[in-house]
C-alpha positions in Angstrom: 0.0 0.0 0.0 1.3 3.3 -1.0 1.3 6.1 2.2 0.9 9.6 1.4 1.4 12.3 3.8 -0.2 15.1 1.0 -2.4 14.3 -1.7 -0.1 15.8 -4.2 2.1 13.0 -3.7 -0.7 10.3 -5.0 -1.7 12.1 -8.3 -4.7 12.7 -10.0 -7.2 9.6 -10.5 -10.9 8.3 -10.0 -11.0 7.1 -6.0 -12.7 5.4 -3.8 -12.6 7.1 -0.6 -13.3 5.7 3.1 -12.1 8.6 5.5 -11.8 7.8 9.5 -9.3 7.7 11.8 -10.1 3.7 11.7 -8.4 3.0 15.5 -8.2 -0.1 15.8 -9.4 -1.0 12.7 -12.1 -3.4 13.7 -15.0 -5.3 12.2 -17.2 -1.8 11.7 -13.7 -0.2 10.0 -13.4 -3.6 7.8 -17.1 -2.8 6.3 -16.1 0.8 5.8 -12.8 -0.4 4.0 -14.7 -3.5 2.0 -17.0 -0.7 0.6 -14.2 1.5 -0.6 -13.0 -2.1 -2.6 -16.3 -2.6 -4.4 -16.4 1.1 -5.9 -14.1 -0.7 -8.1 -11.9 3.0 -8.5 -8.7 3.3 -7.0 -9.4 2.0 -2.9 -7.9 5.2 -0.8 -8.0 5.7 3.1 -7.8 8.8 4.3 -7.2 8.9 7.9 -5.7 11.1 10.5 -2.6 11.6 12.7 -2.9 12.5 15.8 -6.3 11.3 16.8 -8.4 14.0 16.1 -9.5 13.8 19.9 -6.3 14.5 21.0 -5.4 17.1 18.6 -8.2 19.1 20.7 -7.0 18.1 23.9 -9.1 15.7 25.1 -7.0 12.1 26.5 -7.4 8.6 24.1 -6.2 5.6 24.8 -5.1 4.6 21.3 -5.9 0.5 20.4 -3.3 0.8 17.7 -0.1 2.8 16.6 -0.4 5.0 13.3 2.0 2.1 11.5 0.1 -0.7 13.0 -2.8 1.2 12.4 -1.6 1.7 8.4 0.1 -2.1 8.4 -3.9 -3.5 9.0 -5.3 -1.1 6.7 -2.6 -2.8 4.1 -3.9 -6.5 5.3 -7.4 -5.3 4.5 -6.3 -4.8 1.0 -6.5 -0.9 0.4 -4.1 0.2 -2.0 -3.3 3.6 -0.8 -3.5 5.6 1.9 -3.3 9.3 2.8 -2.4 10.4 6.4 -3.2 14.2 7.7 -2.1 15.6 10.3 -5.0 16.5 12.3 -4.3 20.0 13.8 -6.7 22.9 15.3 -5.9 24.5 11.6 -7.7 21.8 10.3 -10.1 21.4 12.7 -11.5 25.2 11.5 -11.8 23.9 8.0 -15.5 24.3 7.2 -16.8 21.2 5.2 -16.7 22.8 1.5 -13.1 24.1 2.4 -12.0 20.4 3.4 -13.7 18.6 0.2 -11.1 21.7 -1.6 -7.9 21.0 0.6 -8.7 17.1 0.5 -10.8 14.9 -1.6 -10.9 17.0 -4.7 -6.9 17.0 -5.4 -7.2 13.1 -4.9 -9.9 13.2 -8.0 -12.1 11.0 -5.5 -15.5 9.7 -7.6 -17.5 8.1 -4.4 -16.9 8.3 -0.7 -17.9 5.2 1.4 -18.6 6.0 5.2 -20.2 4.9 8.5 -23.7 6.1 8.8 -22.9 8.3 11.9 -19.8 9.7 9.8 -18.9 13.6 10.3 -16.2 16.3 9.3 -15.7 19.7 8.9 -15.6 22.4 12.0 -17.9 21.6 13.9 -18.8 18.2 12.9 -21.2 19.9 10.2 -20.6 18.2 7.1 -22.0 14.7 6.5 -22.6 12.3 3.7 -25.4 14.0 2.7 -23.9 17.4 2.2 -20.8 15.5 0.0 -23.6 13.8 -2.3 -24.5 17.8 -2.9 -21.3 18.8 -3.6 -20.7 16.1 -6.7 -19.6 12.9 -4.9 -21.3 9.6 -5.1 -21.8 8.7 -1.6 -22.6 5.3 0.2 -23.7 4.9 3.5 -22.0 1.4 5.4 -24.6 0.6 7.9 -23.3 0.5 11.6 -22.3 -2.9 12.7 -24.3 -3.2 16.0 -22.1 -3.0 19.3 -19.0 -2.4 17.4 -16.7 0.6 18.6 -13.9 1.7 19.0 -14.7 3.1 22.6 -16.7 -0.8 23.8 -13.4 -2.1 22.7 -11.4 0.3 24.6 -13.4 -1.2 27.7 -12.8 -4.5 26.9 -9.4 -4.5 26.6 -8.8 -2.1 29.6 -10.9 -4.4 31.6 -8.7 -7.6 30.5 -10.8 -9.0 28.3 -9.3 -9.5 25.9 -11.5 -12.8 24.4 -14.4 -10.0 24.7 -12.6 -7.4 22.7 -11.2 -9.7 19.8 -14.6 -10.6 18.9 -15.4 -7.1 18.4 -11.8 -6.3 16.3 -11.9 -9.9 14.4 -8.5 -10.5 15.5 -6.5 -10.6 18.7 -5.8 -7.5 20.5 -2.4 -6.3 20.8 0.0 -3.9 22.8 3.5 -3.1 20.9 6.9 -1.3 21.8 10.2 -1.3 21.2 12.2 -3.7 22.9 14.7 -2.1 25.5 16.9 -3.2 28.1 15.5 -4.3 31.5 16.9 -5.6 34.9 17.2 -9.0 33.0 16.0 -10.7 36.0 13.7 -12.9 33.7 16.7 -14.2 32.2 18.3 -15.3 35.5 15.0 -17.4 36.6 15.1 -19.0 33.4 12.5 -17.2 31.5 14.2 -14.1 29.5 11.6 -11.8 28.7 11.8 -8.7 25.9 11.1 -5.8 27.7 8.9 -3.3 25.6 8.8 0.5 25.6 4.7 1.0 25.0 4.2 4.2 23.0 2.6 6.5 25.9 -0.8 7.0 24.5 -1.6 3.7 23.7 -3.6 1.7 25.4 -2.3 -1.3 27.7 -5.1 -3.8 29.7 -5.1 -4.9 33.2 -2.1 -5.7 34.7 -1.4 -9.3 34.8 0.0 -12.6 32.8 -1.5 -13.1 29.7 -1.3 -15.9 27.2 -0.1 -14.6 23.4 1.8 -14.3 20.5 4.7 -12.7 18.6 7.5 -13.0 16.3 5.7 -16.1 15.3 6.3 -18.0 18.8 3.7 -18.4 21.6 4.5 -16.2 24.3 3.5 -15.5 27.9 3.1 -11.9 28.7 3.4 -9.8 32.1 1.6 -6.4 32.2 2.3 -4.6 35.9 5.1 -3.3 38.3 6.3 -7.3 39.1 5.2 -6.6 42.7 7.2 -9.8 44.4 10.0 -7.5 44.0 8.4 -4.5 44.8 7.8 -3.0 41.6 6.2 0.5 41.1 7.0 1.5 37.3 4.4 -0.8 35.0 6.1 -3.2 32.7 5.3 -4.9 29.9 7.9 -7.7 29.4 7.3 -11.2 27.0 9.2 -14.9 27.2 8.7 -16.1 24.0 8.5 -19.5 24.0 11.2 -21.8 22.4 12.8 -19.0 21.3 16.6 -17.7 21.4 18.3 -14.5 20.3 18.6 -10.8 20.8 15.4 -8.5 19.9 16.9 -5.6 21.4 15.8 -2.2 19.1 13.3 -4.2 17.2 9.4 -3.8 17.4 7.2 -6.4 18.6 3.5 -6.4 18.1 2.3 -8.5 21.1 -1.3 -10.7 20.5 -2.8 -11.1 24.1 -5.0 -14.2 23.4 -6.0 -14.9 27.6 -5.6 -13.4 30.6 -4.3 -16.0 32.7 -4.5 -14.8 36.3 -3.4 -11.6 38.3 0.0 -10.7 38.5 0.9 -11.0 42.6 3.9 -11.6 45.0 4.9 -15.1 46.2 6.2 -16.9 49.9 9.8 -17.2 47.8 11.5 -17.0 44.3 11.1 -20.7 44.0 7.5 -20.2 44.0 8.0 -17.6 41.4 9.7 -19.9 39.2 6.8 -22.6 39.7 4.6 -20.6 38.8 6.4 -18.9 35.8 6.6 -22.6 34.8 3.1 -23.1 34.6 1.8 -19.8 32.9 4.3 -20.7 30.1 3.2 -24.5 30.0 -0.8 -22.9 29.5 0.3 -20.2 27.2 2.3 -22.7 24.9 -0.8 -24.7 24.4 -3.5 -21.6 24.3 -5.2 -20.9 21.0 -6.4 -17.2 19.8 -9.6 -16.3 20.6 -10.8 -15.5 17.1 
């Protein structure tokens, strides 16, 4: 998928359109994305960065980073995508003067949106007003209890078997993977510690079953209280697996919360019991 940061860059040429910030990109999104496919022009995204919410001021706990966010969009099978960066200039763009700056330069033909869809300052312009102003529109009915927001709760909540019925895949929490007190390593269960990208969103603390890299892994979220942790951490053994993922970025499935993360009589305990959340997370299955 070709990625655009101005429409200049993309050319001239009869589009498709689905416009959203798509977090997430869940089952609703994946309507909304099918839609811009079957107008059988060009399939374009246009989707914004930050999260228009935040851009205004007001907190988000993001389900997904702009290049995850972009790398599902890809996996859906759009074949290009234009990012803006959603500022209060652009927030003041009245609907007529966002069609200009926007979907005219991309030569769009039809816009596909959500049924509740809405842009322009002040939320005033909707599909309606776009059909007047030349486009071919199509509405893409709501998928009932989909959101981003229920899957927020979900997730937050640790459930993550709730929330990937809702996305159509697994959830997932990613970072970079940084150096730790490589205490993991002397138990016997190394773990890549990840630096989570501040405003995303990261569920309950405890041990989760999952996946990355391609191995099966078992996955702590918390602040490792038996030794007195206070900074949360979000740290992965991946199972029978060996070598150095230090810089890289891991996406992390979380498939099952497996229990609460807690302190133990001794480290021998620990290690039992390390033992056995990587025993159930090598034979756990995803959700979806």
């Amino acid at each position: 998928m070709k990625v655009a940061r101005d429409p200049a860059e993309l050319g001239a040429r009869p589009r498709g359109v689905a416009i959203g910030t798509f977090d997430g990109v869940h089952l609703g999104h994946r309507r909304v994305l099918d839609a811009a496919q079957a107008t059988g022009r060009m399939s374009t995204v246009v989707t914004f960065d930050p999260h228009p919410r935040i851009a205004l001021g007001y907190e988000v706990e993001l389900l997904t980073t702009l290049e995850r966010r972009l790398e599902l969009i890809a996996e859906a099978g759009i074949e290009e995508a234009l990012v803006i960066e959603f500022d209060l200039e652009l927030a003041q763009l009245g609907p007529a003067e966002f069609v200009d700056a926007v979907l005219r330069p991309l030569s769009t033909d039809v816009v596909v949106a959500g049924a509740d869809f809405r842009f322009g300052r002040g939320r005033s312009g909707d599909l309606a007003l776009l059909a007047e102003l030349g486009f071919e529109t199509r509405v893409v009915p709501l998928v009932e209890g989909i959101s981003s927001s229920s899957i927020r709760d979900l997730f937050r909540a640790g459930e993550t078997e709730g929330a990937a019925r809702l996305l159509g895949r697994p959830p997932e929490v990613e970072g970079i993977v940084v150096s730790g007190d490589a205490r993991g390593g002397t138990l016997g269960f190394p773990t890549a510690n990840l630096r989570v990208q501040a405003d995303l969103l990261v569920p309950a603390h405890g041990i989760y079953a999952g996946a990355t890299n391609g191995h099966r892994a078992a996955i702590s979220i918390g602040t490792n209280p038996h030794y007195g942790g206070q900074e949360r951490r979000v740290e992965a053994h991946l199972i029978d697996f060996s070598g150095n993922l230090y810089g890289r970025r891991l996406v992390l499935q979380l498939w099952r919360r497996l229990r609460e993360e807690r302190a133990f009589e001794s480290e021998a305990a620990l290690v039992e019991q390390i033992a056995r959340d990587v025993d159930e997370a090598r034979g756990a299955r995803p959700p979806v």
